[in-house]
KOLBA-887049 format. One record per atom (N, C-alpha, C): residue in three letters; x, y, z. Coordinates in steps of 0.1 Angstrom, whole numbers, plus 5000, padded with zeros to 4 digits. Layout:
N
ALAXYZ ...
This chain:
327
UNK497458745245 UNK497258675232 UNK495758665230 UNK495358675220 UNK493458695217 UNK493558525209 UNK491958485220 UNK492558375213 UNK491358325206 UNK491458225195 UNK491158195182 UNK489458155190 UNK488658155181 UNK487458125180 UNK487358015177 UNK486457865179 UNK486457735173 UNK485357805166 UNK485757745152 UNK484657735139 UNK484157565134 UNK483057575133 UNK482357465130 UNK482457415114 UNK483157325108 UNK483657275096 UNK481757285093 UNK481957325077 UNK480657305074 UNK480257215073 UNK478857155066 UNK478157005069 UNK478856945055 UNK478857025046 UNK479456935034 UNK480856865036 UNK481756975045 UNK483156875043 UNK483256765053 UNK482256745066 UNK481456675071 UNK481356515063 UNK480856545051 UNK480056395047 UNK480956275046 UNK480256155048 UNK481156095050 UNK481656035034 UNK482955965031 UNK483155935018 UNK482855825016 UNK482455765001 UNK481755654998 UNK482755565004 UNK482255425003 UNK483355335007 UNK483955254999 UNK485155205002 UNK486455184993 UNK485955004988 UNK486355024976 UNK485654844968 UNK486854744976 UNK486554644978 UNK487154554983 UNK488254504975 UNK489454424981 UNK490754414974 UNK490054284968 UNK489654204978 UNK489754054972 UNK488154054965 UNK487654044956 UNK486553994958 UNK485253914960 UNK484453884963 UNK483753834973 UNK482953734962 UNK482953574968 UNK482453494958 UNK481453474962 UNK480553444955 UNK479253394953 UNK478953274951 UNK477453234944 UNK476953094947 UNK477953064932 UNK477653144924 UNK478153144908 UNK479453104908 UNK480453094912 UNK481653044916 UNK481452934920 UNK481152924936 UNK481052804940 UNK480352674931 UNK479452684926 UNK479052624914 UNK480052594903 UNK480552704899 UNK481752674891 UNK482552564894 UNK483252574902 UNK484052484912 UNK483552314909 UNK482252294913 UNK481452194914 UNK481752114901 UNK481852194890 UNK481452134870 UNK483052054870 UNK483952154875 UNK485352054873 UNK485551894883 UNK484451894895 UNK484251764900 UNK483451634896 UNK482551704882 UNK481751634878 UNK482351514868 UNK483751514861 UNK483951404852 UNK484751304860 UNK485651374876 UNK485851274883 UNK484851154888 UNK483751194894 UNK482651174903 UNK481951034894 UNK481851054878 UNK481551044870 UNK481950864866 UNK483350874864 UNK484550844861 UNK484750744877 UNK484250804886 UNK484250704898 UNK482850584897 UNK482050674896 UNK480750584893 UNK480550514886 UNK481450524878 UNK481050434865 UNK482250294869 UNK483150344874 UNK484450204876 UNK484750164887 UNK484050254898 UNK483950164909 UNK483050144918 UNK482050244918 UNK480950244927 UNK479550144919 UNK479250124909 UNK478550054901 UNK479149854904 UNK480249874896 UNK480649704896 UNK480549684913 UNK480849774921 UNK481049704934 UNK479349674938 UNK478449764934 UNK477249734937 UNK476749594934 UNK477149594918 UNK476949494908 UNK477149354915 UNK478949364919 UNK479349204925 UNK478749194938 UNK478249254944 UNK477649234958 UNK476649144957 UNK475549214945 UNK474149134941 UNK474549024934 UNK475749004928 UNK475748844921 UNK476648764936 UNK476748814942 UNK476848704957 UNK475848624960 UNK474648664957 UNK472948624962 UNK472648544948 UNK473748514941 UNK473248444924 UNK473448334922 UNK473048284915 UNK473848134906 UNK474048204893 UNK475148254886 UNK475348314877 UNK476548274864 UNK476548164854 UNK477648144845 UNK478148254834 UNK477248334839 UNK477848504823 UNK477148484817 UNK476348364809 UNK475048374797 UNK473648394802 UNK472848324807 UNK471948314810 UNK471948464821 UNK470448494826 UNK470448614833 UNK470748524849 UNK471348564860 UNK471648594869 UNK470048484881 UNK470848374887 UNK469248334892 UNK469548314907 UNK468348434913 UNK468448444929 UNK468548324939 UNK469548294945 UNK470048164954 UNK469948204968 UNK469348334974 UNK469848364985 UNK471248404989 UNK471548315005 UNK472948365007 UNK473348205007 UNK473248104999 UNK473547984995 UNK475147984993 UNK475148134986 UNK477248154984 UNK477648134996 UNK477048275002 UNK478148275016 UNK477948135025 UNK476748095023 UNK477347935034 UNK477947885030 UNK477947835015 UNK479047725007 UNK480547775011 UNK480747925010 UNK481947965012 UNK482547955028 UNK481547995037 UNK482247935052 UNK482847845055 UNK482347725040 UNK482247565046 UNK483347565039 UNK484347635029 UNK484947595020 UNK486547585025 UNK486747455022 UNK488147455026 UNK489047505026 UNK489047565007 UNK489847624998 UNK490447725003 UNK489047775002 UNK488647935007 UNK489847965017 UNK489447895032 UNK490347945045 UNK491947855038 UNK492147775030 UNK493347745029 UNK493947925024 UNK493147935014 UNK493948065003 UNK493548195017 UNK493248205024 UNK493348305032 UNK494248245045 UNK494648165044 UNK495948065053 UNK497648165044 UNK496948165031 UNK498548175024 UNK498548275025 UNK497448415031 UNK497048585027 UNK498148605036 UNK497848495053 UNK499248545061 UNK500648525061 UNK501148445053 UNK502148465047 UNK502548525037 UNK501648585030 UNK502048695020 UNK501948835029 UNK501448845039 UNK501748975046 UNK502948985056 UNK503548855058 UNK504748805065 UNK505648845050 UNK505948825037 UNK506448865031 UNK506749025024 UNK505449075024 UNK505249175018 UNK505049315030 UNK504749275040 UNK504349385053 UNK505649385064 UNK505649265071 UNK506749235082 UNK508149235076 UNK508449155068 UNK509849165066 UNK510349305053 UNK509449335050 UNK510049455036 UNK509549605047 UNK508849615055 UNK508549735062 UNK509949765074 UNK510249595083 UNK511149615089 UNK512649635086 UNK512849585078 UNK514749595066 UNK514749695059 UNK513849735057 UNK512949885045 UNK513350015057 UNK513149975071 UNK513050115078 UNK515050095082 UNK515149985084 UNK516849955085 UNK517250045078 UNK517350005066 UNK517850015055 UNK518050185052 UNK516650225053 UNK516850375048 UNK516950495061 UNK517050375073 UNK517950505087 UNK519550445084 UNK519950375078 UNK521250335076 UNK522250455059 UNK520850455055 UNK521550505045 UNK521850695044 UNK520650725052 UNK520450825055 UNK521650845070 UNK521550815076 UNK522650825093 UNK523550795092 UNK523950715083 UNK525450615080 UNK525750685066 UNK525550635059 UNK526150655042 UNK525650765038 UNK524550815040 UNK524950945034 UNK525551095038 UNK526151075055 UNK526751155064 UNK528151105061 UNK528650985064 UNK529750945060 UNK530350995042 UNK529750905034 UNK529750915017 UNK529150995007 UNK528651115013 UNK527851195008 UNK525951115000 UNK525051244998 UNK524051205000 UNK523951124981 UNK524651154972 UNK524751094959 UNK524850934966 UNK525650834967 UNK525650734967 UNK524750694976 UNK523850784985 UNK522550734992 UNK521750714981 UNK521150814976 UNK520750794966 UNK520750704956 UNK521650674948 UNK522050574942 UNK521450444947 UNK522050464959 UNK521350284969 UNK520350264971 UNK519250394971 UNK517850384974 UNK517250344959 UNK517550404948 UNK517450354931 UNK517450234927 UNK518950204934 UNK518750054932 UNK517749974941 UNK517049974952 UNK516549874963 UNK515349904952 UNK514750044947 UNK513650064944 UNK513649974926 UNK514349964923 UNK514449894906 UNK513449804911 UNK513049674914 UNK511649574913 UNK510849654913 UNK510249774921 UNK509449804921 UNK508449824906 UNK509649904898 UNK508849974887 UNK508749854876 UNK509349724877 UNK509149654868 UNK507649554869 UNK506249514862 UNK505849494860 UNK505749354866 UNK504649304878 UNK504849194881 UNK504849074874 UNK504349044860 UNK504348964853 UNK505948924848 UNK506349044843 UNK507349024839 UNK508648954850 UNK508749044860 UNK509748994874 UNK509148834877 UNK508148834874 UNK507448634877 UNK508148564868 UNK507948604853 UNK508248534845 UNK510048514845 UNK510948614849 UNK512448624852 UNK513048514863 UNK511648564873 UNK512048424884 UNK511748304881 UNK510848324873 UNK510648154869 UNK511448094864 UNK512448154852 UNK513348094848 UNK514448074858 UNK514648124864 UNK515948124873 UNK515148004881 UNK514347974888 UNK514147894893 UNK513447724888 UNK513747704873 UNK513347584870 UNK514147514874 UNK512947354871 UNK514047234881 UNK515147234870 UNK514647254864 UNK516447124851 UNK517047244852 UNK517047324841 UNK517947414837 UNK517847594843 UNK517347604857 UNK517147684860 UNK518447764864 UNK518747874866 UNK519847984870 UNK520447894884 UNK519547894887 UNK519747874909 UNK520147764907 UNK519647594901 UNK519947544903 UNK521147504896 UNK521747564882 UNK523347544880 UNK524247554889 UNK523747704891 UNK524647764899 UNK524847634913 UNK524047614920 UNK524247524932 UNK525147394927 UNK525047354912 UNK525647284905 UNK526947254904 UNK527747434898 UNK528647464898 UNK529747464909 UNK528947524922 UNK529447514932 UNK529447404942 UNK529047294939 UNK529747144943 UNK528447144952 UNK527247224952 UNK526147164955 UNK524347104953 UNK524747034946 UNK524146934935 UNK523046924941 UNK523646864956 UNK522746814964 UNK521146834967 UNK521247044966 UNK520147084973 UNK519347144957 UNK519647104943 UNK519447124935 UNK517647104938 UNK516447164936 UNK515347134939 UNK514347174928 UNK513247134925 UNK511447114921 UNK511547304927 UNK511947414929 UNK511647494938 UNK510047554938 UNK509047524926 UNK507747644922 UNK507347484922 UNK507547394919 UNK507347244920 UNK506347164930 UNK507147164943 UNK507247114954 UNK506247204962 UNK505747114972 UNK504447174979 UNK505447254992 UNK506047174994 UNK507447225005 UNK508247355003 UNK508147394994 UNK508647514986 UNK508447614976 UNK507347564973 UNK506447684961 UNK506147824973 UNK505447824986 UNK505147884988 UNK506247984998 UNK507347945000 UNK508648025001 UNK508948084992 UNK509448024977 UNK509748074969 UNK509048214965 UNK508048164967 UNK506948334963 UNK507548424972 UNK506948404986 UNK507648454993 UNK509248584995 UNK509748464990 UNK510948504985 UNK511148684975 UNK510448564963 UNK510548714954 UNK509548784956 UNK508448804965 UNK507848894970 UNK508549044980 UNK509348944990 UNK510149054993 UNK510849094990 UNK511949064979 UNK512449114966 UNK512149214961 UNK510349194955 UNK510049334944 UNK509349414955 UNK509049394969 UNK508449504976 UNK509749554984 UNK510349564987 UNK511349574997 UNK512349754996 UNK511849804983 UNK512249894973 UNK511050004979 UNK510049974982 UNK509050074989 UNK509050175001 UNK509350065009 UNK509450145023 UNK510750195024 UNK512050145014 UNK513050255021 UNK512950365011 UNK511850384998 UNK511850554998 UNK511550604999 UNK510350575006 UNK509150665018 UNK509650685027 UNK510550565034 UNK511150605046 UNK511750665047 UNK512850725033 UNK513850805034 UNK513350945028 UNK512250945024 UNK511751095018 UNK511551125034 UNK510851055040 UNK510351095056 UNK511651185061 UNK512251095064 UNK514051125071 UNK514351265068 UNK513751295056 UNK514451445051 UNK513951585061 UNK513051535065 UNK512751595078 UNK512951625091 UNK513951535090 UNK514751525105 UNK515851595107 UNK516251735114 UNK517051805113 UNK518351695118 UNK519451655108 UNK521051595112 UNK521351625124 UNK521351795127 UNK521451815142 UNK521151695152 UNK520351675150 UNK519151535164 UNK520751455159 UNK520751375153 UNK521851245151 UNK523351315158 UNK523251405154 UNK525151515159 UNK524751505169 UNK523551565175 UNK523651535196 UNK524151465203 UNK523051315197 UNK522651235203 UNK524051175200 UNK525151135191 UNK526551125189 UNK527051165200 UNK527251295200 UNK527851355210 UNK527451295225 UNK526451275226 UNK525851225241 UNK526451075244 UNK526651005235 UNK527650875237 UNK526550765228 UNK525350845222 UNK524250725218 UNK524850625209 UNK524650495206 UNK524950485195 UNK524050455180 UNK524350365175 UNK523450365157 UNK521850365165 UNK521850225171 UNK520750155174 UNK520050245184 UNK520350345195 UNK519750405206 UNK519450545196 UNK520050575185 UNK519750655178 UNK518550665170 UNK518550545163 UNK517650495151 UNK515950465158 UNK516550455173 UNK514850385184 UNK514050535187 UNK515350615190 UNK515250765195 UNK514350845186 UNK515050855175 UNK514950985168 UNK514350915158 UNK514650815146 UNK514350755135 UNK513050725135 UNK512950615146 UNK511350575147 UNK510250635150 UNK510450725162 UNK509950805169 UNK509150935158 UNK510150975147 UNK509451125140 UNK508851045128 UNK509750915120 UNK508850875107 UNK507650755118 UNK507450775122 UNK505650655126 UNK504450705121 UNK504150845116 UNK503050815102 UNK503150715092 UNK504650755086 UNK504850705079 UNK504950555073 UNK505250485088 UNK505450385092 UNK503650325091 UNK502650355094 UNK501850315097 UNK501050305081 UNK501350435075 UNK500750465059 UNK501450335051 UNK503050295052 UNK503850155043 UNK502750045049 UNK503150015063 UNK502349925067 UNK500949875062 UNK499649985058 UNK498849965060 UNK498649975043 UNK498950045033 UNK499250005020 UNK499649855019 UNK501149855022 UNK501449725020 UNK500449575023 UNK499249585032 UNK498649455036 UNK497549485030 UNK497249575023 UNK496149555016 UNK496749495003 UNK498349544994 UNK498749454989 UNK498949314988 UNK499049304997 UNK499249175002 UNK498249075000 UNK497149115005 UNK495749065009 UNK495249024992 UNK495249114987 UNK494849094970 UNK496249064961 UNK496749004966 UNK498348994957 UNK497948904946 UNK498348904935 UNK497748824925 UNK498848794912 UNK499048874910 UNK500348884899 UNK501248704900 UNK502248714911 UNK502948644908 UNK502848524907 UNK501648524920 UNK500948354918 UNK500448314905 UNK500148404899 UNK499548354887 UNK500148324877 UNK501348424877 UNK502648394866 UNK503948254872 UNK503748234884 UNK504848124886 UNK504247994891 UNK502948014899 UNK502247864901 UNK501447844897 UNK500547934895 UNK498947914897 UNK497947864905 UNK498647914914 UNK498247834930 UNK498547654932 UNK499247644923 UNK499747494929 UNK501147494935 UNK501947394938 UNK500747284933 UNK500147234944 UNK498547184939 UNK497447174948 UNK497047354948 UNK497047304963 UNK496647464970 UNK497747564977 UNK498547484974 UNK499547534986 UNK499747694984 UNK499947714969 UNK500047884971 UNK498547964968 UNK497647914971 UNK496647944958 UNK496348104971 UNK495748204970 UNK495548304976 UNK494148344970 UNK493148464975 UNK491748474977 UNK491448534962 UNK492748634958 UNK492348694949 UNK492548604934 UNK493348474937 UNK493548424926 UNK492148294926 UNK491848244936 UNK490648164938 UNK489048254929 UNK489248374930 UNK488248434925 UNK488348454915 UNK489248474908 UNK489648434892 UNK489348294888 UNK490048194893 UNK489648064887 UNK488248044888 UNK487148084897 UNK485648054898 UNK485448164888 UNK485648244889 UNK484748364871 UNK485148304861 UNK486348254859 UNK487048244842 UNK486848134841 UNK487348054853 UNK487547874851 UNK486747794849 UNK485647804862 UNK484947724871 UNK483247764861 UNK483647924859 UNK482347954851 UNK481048004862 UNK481548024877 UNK481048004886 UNK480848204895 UNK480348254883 UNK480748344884 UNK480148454900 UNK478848384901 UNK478348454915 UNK479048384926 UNK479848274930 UNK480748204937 UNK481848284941 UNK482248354926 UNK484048454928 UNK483348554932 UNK482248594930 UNK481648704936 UNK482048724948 UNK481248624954 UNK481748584969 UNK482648644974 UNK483248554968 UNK484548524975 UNK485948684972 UNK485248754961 UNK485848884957 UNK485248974973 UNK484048984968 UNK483349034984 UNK483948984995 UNK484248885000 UNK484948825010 UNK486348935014 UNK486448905002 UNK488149025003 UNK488349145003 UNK486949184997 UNK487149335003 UNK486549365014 UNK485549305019 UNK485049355035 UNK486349305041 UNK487249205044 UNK488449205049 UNK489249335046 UNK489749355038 UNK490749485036 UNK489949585041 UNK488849595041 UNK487549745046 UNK488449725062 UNK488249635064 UNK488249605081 UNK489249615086 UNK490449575077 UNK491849575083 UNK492149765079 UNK492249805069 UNK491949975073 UNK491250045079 UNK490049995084 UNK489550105097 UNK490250045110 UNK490749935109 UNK491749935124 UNK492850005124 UNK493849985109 UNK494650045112 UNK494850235108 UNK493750285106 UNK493550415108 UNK493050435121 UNK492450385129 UNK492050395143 UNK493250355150 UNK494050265148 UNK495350245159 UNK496150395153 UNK496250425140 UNK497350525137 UNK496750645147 UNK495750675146 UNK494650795154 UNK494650785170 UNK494550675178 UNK494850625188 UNK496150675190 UNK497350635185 UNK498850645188 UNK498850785187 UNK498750895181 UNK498951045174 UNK497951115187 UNK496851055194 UNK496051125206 UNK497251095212 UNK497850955219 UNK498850935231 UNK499751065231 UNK500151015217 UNK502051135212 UNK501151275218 UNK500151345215 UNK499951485218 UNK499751445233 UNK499451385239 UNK498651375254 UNK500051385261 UNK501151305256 UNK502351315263 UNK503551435263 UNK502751515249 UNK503251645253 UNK502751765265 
């Protein structure tokens, strides 16, 4: 067999071919910039409503200020007055029982509630009447605190209130009470319907969470002899604790500035008994006329809430290092 010669391709079919345009194309500063113009009416829109007045109330802390006259430098004359002030630590006395209302008891019946509805009722009764049950707990929510104040109010007047007929009717006359009245009981009463309109929060966070939890985990752990409660410790708590920590730490900042109801059912009486930080700073701007004083004492309440959210984002961040360390 004669065999073939290698021939050398010429130089032209050689060259190499231009190169192919790219699929995606390639951004530039001109873009990025773009990007930037749609951040400008938020940024804007922030400055103007929150980063300015906060600057603003900081410097009338250092004031003697009634709203007419201009603003006259006192030093830090506020903040001592306010250390010394009785009021003051009374209405931050009542912040902890409004986070005992609004944090401890509506976070812990809230997480009940919505592993019950989810693991019990809606495996048993299908997930419709779960539903249903979560609509209903959540109804206070969406109603307006003024208004829910003003509903409880009525139900709870001395003479002709709802509550006290009713105790009436049913041959108990006896405990008929003053309830928004009485220094002994105004600040239950809030209480009360505080956990009432919050209580509708955490089970439907808690239960959006749950939706993540493959049923399978609950059918195992069944099968393994667990029961509600070794289930709900196991599986429930253990996958929603972001979640748990995000209700939590929302909720006590609500808490901390709760304002609404006191205002609509006591007005921090009677006395002091319900008065709280955020309602104290209203009476010194509007009332008192004392307006670098509520400064204060507005400042007072937010370096508190600053403080209590970088802890509890450092404990959430703390716990989520352990959980990975223990995998």
């Amino acid at each position: 067999m004669t065999a073939v010669p290698f021939v050398r391709p010429p130089k032209a079919s050689r060259a190499k071919l231009p190169p192919e345009e790219p699929l995606i194309p390639q951004r530039g500063r001109g873009s990025s910039a773009a990007y930037w113009l749609y951040l400008i009416p938020g940024l804007v829109l922030l400055t103007v409503v929150v980063i300015i007045p906060l600057f603003w109330n900081f410097y009338l802390t250092f004031t003697e200020w009634r709203g007419i006259k201009p603003p006259e430098w006192i030093g830090l004359d506020n903040w001592v007055e306010l250390m010394g002030d009785a009021k003051f630590w009374t209405s931050f006395g009542n912040s902890i029982w409004m986070i005992v209302a609004m944090v401890i008891v509506p976070t812990t019946v809230g997480l009940v509630l919505a592993a019950l509805l989810f693991d019990v009722i809606g495996r048993k009764f299908g997930g419709k009447l779960a539903s249903f049950l979560r609509a209903t707990y959540y109804l206070p929510q969406i109603l307006p605190a003024v208004i829910a104040g003003i509903v409880i109010g009525w139900i709870l007047r001395p003479g002709d209130g709802a509550l006290n007929q009713m105790l009436e009717t049913i041959g108990l006359g006896a405990l008929a009470h003053n309830w928004l009245g009485s220094p002994d009981t105004a600040l239950a009463s809030i209480m009360v319907v505080l956990i009432w309109i919050q209580i509708g929060y955490p089970v439907v966070v808690f239960m959006a969470a749950l939706q993540r939890v493959d049923p399978e985990l609950y059918e195992a752990a069944e099968l393994d002899g667990a029961n509600w409660f070794q289930r709900f410790r196991a599986i429930t708590v253990s996958i929603i604790r972001p979640e748990i920590y995000v209700v939590t730490l929302t909720c006590t900042i609500a808490a901390l500035k709760v304002f609404g109801p006191v205002y609509v059912l006591t007005r921090g009486g009677p006395g002091t008994s319900t008065i709280v930080p955020a309602y104290y700073a209203y009476t010194e701007f509007f009332q008192a006329q004392q307006v670098g004083y509520g400064a204060t004492i507005a400042t007072a309440l937010t370096i508190v809430i600053a403080i209590v959210s970088i802890l509890f984002i450092r404990a959430q961040n703390a716990a989520e290092r352990k959980e990975r360390a223990g995998l």
